[in-house]
MIKE-762658 format. One record per residue (C-alpha): residue in one letter; x, z, y. Coordinates in steps of 0.05 Angstrom, whole numbers, plus 5000, padded with zeros to 4 digits. Example, Ala and Ser with C-alpha at 12.3 -4.5 7.8 and 13.67 -1.06 7.14 Angstrom:
2
A524651564910;S527351434979;
// end
This chain:
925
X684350351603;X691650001585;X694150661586;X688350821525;X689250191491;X698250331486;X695250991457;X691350701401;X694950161389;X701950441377;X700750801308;X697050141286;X703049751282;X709849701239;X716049671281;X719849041306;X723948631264;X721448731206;X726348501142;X723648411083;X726349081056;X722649401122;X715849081108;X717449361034;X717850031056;X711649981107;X708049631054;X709550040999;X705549610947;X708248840979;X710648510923;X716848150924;X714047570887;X711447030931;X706846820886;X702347390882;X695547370922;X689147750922;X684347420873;X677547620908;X680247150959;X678746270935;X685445950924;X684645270948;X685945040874;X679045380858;X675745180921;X678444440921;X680144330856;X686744280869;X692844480909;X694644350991;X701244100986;X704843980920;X700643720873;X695243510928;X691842830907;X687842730969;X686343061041;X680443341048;X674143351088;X671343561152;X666143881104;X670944191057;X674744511120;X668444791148;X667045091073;X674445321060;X675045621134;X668445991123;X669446291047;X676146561067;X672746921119;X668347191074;X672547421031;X679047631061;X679148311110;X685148041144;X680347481167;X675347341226;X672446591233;X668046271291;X666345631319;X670645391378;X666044821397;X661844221367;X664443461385;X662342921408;X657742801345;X656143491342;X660743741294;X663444441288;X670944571299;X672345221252;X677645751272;X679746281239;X684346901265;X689447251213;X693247811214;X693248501184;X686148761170;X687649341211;X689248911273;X683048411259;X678148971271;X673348771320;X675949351366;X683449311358;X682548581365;X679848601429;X684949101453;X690548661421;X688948091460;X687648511529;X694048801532;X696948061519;X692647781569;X695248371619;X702248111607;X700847521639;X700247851715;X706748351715;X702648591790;X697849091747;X702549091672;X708349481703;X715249401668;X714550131628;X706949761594;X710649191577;X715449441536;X710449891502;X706249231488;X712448851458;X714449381419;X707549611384;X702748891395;X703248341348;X704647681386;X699247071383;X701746501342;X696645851344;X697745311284;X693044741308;X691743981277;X689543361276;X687743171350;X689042551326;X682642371277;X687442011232;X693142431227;X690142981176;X695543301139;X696743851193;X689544051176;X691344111107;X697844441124;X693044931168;X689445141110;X693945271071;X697945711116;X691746071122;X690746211050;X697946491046;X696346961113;X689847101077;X691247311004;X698647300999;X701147980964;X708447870990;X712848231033;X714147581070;X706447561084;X705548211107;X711248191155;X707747671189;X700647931189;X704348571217;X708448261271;X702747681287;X695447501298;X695446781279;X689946311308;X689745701261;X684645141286;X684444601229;X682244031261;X681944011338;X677943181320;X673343241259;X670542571292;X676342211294;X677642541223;X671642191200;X672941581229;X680741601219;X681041321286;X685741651329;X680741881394;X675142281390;X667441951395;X667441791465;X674441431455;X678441951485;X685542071464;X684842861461;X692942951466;X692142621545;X686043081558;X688843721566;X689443891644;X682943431656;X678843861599;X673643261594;X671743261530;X668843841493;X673643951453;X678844091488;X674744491546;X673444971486;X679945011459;X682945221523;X677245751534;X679746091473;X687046001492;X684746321547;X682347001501;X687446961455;X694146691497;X700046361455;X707046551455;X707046051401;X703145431399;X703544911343;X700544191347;X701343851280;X701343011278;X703242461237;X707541821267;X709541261227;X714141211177;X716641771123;X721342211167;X719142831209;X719843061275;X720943771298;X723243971373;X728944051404;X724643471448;X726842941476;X728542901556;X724642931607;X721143671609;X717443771659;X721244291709;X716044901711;X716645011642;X719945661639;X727345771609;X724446221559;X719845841526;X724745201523;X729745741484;X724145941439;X722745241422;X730145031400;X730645621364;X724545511319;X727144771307;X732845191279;X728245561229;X724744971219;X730644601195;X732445201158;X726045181117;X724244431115;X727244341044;X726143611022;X731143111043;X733943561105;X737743291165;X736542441168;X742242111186;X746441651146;X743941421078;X738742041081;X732441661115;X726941801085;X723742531074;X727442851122;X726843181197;X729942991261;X729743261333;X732142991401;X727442321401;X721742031425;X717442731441;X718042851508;X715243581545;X713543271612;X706043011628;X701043621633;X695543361589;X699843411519;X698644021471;X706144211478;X706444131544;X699844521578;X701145151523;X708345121552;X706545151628;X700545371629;X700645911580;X708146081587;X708845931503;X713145551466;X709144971464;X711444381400;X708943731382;X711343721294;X710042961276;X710742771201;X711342061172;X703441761150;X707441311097;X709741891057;X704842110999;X698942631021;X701443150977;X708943111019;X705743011086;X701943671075;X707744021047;X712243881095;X707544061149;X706844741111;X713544921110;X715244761182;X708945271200;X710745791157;X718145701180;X715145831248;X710846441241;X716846741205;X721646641262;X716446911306;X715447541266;X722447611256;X723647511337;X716447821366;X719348431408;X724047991446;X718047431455;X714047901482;X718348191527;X721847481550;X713547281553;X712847831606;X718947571641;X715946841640;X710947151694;X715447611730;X719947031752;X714746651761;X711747071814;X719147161841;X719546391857;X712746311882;X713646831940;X721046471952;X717845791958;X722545671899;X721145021844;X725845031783;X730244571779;X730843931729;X734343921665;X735743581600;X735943711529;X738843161491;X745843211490;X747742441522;X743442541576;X744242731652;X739942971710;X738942301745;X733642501799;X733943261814;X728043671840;X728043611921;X731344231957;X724844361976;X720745091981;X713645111964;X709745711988;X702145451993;X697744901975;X690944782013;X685444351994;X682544142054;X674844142064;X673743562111;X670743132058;X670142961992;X667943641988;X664943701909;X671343441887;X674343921918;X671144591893;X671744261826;X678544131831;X678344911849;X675245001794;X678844671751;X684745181775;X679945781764;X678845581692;X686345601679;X686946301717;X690046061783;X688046531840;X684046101900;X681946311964;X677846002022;X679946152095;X676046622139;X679546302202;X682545682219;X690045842201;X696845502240;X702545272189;X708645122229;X711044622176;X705744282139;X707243692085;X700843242081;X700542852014;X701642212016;X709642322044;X707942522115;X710643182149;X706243452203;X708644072267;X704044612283;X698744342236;X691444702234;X688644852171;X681444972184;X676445502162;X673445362090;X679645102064;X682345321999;X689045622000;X693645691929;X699746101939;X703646021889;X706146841894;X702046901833;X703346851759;X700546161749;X706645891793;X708845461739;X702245081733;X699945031795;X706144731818;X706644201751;X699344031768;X698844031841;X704843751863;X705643081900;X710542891850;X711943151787;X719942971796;X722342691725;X729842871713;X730542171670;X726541551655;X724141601595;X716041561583;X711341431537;X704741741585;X705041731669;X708641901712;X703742201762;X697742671755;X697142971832;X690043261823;X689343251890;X690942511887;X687442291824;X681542721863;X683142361935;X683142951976;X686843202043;X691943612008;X697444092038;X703144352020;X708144812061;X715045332057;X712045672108;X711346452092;X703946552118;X698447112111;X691946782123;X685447132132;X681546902067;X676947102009;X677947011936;X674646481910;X669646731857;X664946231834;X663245541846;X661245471913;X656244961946;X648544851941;X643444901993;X646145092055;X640045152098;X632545052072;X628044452101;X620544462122;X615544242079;X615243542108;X621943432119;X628443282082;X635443472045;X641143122052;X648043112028;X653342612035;X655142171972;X662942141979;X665342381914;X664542381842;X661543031843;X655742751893;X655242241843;X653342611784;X648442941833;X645142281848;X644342031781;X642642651757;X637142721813;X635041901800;X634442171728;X629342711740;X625042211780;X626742441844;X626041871902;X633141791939;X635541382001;X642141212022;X644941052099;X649040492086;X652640612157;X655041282134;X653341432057;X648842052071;X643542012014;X636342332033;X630842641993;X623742922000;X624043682011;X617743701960;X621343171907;X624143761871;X624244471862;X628444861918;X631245271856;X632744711822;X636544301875;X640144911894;X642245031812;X643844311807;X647444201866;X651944891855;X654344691797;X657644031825;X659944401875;X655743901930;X652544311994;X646244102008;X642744112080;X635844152097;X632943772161;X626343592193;X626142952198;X622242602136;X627742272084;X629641492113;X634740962092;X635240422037;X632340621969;X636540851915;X634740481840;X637440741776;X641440201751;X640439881683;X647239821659;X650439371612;X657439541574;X659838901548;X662339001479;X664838291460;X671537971452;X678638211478;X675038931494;X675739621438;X669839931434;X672440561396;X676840751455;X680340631521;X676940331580;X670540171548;X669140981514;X671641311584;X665440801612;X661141081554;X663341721576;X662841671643;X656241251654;X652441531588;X655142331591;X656942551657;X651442081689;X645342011634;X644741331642;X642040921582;X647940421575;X647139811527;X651839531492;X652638791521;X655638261466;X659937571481;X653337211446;X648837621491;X651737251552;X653536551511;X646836581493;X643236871554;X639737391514;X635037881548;X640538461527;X643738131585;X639337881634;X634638471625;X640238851658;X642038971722;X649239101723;X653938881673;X659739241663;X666538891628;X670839341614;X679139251607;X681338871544;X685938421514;X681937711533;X681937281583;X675036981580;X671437551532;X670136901482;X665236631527;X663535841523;X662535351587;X655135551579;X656736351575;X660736291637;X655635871672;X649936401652;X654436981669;X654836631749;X647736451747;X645437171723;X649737491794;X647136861836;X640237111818;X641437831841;X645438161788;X651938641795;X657938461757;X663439101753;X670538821727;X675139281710;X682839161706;X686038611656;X679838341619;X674638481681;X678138151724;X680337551696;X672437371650;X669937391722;X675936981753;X674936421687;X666836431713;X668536251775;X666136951809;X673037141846;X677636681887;X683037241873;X688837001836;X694537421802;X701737511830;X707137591779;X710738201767;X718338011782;X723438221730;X725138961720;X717939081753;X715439891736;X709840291760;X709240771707;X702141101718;X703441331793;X699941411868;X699640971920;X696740971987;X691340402003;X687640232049;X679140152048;X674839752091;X670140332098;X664639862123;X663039572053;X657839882018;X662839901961;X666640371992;X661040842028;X663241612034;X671241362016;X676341502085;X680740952117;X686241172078;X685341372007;X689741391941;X689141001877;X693141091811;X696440431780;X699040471711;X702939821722;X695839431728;X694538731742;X697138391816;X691138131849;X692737661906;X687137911967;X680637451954;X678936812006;X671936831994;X670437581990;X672138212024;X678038571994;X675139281996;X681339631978;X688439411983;X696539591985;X699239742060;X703239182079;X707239572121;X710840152125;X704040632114;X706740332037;X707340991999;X707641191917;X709541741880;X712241791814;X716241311775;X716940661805;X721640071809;X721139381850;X713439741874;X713839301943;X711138671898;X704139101903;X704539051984;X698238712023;X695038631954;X687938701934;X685539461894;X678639241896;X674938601911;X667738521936;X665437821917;X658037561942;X655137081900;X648436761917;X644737511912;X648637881877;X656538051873;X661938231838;X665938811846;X673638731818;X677839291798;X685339141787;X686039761766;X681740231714;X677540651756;X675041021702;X681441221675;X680941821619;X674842061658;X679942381709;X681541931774;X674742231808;X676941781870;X675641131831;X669141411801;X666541561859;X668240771878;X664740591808;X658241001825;X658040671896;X659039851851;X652740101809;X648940361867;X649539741904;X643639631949;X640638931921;X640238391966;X646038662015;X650238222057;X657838462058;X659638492137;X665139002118;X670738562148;X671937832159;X673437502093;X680337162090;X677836442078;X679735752111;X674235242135;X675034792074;X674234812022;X667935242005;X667735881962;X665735401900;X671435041908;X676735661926;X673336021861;X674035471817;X681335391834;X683336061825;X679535911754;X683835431748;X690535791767;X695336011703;X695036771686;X701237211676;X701937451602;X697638101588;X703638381545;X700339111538;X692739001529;X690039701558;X696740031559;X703539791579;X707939331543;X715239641515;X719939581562;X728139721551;X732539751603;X739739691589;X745939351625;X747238701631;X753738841598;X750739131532;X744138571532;X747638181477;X748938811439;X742139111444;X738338351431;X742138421360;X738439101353;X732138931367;X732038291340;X732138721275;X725138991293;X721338371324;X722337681347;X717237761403;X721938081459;X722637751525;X728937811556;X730437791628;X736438041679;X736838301754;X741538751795;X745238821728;X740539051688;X736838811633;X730438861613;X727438741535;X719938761541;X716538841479;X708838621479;X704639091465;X698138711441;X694039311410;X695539791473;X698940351425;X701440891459;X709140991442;X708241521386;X703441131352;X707740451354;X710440211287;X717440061306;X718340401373;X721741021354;X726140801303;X728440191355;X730440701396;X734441201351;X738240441332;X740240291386;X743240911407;X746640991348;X748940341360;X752140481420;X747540221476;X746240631528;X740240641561;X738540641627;X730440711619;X725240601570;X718040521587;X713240521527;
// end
């Protein structure tokens, strides 16, 4: 069939190339006028009412979109449209595919993207195929904006780029619909559009979301990135101020991004500043309506819409960023002329993209049967490898199946969805040299059967290694995300890695495995063990449906009737969380499960349009189907039955100490656990309203200067007797995103806490991480009948760290009425819990400098801290200033938890003071 589809496809399509004076003589009637278009086709003039760009007197609306994106289909040839998925609120997000009518045939369009797709695996698309393909296919550009709700004008931008593709008479148009098929998705948040909020209806940031595909928007998007792969991917944004950002990136990028696609990305910054017009280059006087490159927009964590295109699709992946401050009709112009710069250097350039995008795979399947990673490097010119990628060789991964055993198939899953080749083990298999993760080597090491191997001698190399890896190795330390995103960690499986060349008897992995293993008699029972996230969709989902559940609360098995439920349906269910279920005889036994009836508090210090308190929404409502009420700070002041009529209150992380509530709110709060209820604190805010009710005895430690732990994995331990921590092992990871110090608790059981010896492991980005030693992760605090469960860190943390929701599930499935004999609690004779609870009330709090995030954090040398105060100085008064081991740190606070590219100040700071002359040894944002 490829050898067909070369065959049909090569007399469809003009030669590489293509000048102006060659699309001329293809297209024998282009015009040379720019200006002319086809008038069956609605100029946005007619449709809007007035122009996109120049002339533009507002954006436009999600409604507007929908209508422009649809009559352009109707009335254009070179056109096809389609929904790529609805949002949160049910919205549609439009697309619409350009090119040459001849190429957007339903037929040839098809074909087009086949022999694309084929590229990616140079095992069947032999060398002689490829060529053919990058000498008579047109490459896949995508043009896609406003992730972020509020940034709109690279919607705009999008639409109007699609008229020109559309209608446009010119030369210069036809050498692009020619030489591309252009995939332009408008608006990729038409909530967030709406709302001009920056995170889609659940509160999800959309540009962190990527790998994770939790939301529906972006599990969509990457379905049809999947069908129509990018060589070329553009995500349009807006920052702050009235300047414009276009790659070359700023250091780090991550080290599986190919070489090609890096070169493909600094070249189109060179067309882009070619074509920006305006203002130009900033720099000296020139500040204002013009473009710069080498700052702030990093290519390194695998959740970013540069970054996932770049490794995971082998494209050139770019973040564009324009100034909000700058009038509509410039931020949409600008954003125009930076994506029509692009699509021209990428019809100008397609043969040799194509054929360096078949090369992106070929090496790629070179280093994964070598073992080999590629190595770090930088961009920017003033910058240097500090931390180089291990001499290590990486041959396999295997996901082990000893437990934890839904989160495991949907981590394979996961990989399956992004075209990664997994297999499961027919026999138990020997690996000589076997890494376990979590920093520990292992000899002779058995693998067992029904383990999934990933060799990376495949063409997903690159993003298997950049999500599966231990560590993802940054080359300098610069962030503005994490530093970590193991999936195997974040999931808290037994992962292996290993050099080792090895042939292993196993079957591809075709579907989702799991379900009902064996069937039980009518009067007995199924069982499955709840020690995982996945387990713990199954169990609310099964509460849900009415079905009556039991848990062991020695080992976490939960039991059910064999005559609850359909067979069909348990089997359906339980496949697609990837849980096996066993039947037995004996009848179903153990401590009844309740749905809980949860309430979200929504009252002061805590955002209830994203962060902590959506991913809960998302989370709990969503993924669970539990009916969770919103929970206000006069609720609980005022002991309202929207609080006591719940059964679990959930606080969420924030920016308050106390969540606003009075002497009598706090005494209501303790009474309402005393009496039986379940209070689940979550990180900054969670912690510390419970500490200021006098629920916790825990106390927080204070993070000594030059302190970092920049989103990364540690090792803790779990006192697996606490029903807390049912179904977790011994040993277990948790991610910390530089997260409140909890000194262990006196008058509870510390449930999860930091090794205090040398089992101490992290990955990632850390500095000074030792602080964290023989402190408490989670806290189990009894109080008269009820308790409350602390979380220093966010458990729910962008719906992806399946570890701690598995740990949340097991805080809001608490058997009522349970004594915690987990371990002895830490306490001294006198004086009583009361008293121990009301002094750590009592104790002062460390400054929450970041809210929900981190606070800004510049790290120069002691030498230059003078210099660099007079610099920042310029920007706020707030900094803190503190030295050690000749450093110095500046530590901005961060009170609304912005993320770096949405900070005021942060970006411009940092261009100062390097043009200032301070170097800088890290920045943490």
């Amino acid at each position: 069939m490829a050898g067909v589809a070369v065959l049909a496809l090569t007399a469809l399509v003009v030669p590489l190339g293509a000048t102006p004076a060659d699309a001329a003589r293809n297209h024998p009637k282009c015009s040379t006028d720019p200006a002319a278009h086809l008038t069956t086709v609605p100029s946005p003039e007619r449709f809007f009412g007035f122009p996109l760009g120049k002339g533009q007197p507002r954006v436009v609306t999600n409604d507007e979109i929908r209508g422009y994106v649809t009559a352009i289909g109707k009335a254009s040839g070179r056109v096809v449209t389609g929904t790529m998925a609805r949002g949160v609120s049910g919205q549609e997000l439009p697309y619409a595919i350009v090119s040459s009518e001849r190429h957007v045939k339903p037929r040839q369009l098809k074909k087009i993207a086949e022999r694309i797709r084929a590229l990616r695996d140079p095992r069947s698309a032999k060398p002689r195929e490829a060529a053919a393909t990058a000498g008579d296919t047109p490459a896949i550009v995508w043009i896609a904006g406003n992730v972020h709700g509020g940034e709109k004008s690279g919607a705009d931008a999008a639409l109007k780029t699609l008229y020109e593709l559309a209608a446009g008479l010119s030369c210069d148009v036809a050498r692009r619909n020619d030489n591309l098929v252009t995939v332009i998705v408008p608006t990729q948040n038409p909530d967030g559009r709406d709302a001009g909020r920056r995170q889609n209806d659940y509160g999800f940031d959309l540009n962190r979301d990527w790998f994770a595909r939790t939301q529906p928007e972006t599990d969509a998007k990457i379905e049809l990135l999947r069908a129509y792969p990018p060589q070329v991917f553009v995500d349009a944004h807006e920052m702050g101020g009235r300047q414009y950002f276009f790659p070359p990136n700023a250091d780090p990028i991550h080290h599986e991004i190919a070489d090609q696609p890096v070169n493909w990305i600094n070249r189109i910054g060179a067309a882009n500043a070619t074509g920006f017009g305006y203002n130009g280059a900033c720099g000296g006087t020139v500040t204002t309506e013009c473009y710069f490159n080498y700052a702030t927009y990093d290519l390194f964590y695998m959740g970013y819409g540069d970054t996932v295109p770049a490794a995971g699709f082998g494209a050139a992946g770019m973040t564009y960023e324009k100034g909000s401050a700058s009038a509509d009709e410039d931020r949409v112009q600008q954003q125009f002329n930076t994506q029509w710069a692009t699509t021209g250097w990428a019809a100008d350039n397609k043969r040799e993209v194509l054929d360096g995008y078949y090369k992106v795979w070929q090496t790629a399947l070179a280093e994964g049967a070598e073992g080999r990673l590629q190595p770090n490097e930088v961009v920017q010119p003033a910058n240097t490898v500090q931390f180089p990628v291990p001499d290590v060789r990486v041959r396999s991964y295997f996901l082990l199946p000893g437990r934890q055993i839904g989160d495991v198939r949907r981590l394979v899953e996961r990989l399956r969805d992004m075209d990664v080749e997994v297999y499961r083990l027919k026999k138990p298999l020997k690996v000589p040299n076997a890494r376990l993760f979590g920093g520990r080597t292992a000899a002779n090491f058995t693998v067992p059967e029904g383990a999934y191997w990933i060799p990376m001698a495949q063409p997903q190399k690159h993003w298997i290694q950049a999500t599966l890896a231990e560590d993802p190795y940054v080359p300098f330390p610069y962030f503005y995300d994490v530093s970590s995103w193991s999936n195997p960690l974040l999931a808290g499986v037994d992962a292996v890695s290993t050099g080792d060349a090895l042939s292993p008897k196993a079957d591809r992995v075709e579907r989702i495995e799991g379900g009902i293993a064996s069937a039980a008699p009518a009067k007995g029972s199924y069982v499955y063990p709840l020690d995982s996230a996945a387990a713990a969709e199954l169990t609310f989902e099964l509460l849900a449906a009415g079905v009556p559940l039991s848990r062991d609360l020695d080992t976490g098995v939960v039991t059910l009737p064999a005559k609850a439920i359909g067979t069909g349906t348990l089997d359906k269910l339980a496949r697609s969380l990837g849980v096996t279920v066993d039947g037995r005889g004996p009848a179903p036994s153990g401590t009844a499960l309740r749905t809980p009836d949860v309430g979200l508090f929504a009252g002061t210090g805590v955002s209830t349009t994203s962060g902590s308190y959506g991913e809960a929404r998302y989370v709990l409502g969503a993924r669970w189907g539990l009916d969770v009420k919103p929970v206000t700070t006069a609720d609980v002041n005022d002991n309202t039955p929207a609080f006591t009529g719940r059964t679990v209150l959930m606080v969420p992380d924030g920016s308050s100490s106390t969540g606003g509530l009075t002497a009598q709110g706090q005494a209501n709060l303790k009474a309402w656990v005393s009496a039986g209820g379940t209070y689940v604190g979550l990180r900054n805010e969670g912690t510390r309203v419970a500490r200021s009710a006098g629920l916790t005895s825990t106390t927080e430690r204070t993070k000594p200067t030059g302190y970092q732990v920049i989103g990364s994995h540690f090792r803790v331990d779990v006192a697996t007797g606490s029903p807390a921590a049912l179904g977790r092992p011994a040993e277990d990871f948790q991610f910390n995103n530089g997260d409140p110090i909890l000194n262990p608790s006196q008058t509870g059981t510390n449930v999860v806490t930091y090794p205090s010896g040398d089992t101490f492991w992290s990955n990632g980005y850390t500095v000074n991480s030792g602080t964290l030693k023989g402190s408490a992760a989670l806290v189990d605090e009894p109080v008269g009948d009820g308790h409350a469960l602390l979380f220093a860190y966010n458990p729910l943390f962008r719906a992806y760290n399946e570890n701690g929701i598995h740990l949340v599930a097991n805080a809001l499935l608490y058997p009522a009425g349970t004594a915690n004999t987990a371990a002895p609690r830490q306490r001294t004779a006198t004086p009583g819990p009361d008293a121990l609870r009301a002094e750590a009330a009592r104790a002062p709090e460390p400054e929450n400098l970041g809210s929900e995030w981190r606070p800004i954090t510049i790290e120069v040398a002691q030498a230059d801290l003078a210099k660099a105060q007079a610099r920042v100085s310029a920007y706020t008064g707030t900094a803190r200033t503190a030295t050690a081991g000749g450093s110095a740190y500046l530590t901005i606070p961060n009170p609304g938890g912005l993320a770096a590219d949405e900070h005021p100040f942060l970006r411009e700071l940092i261009h100062d003071l390097r043009e200032n002359g301070v170097p800088l040894r890290s920045v943490v944002a």
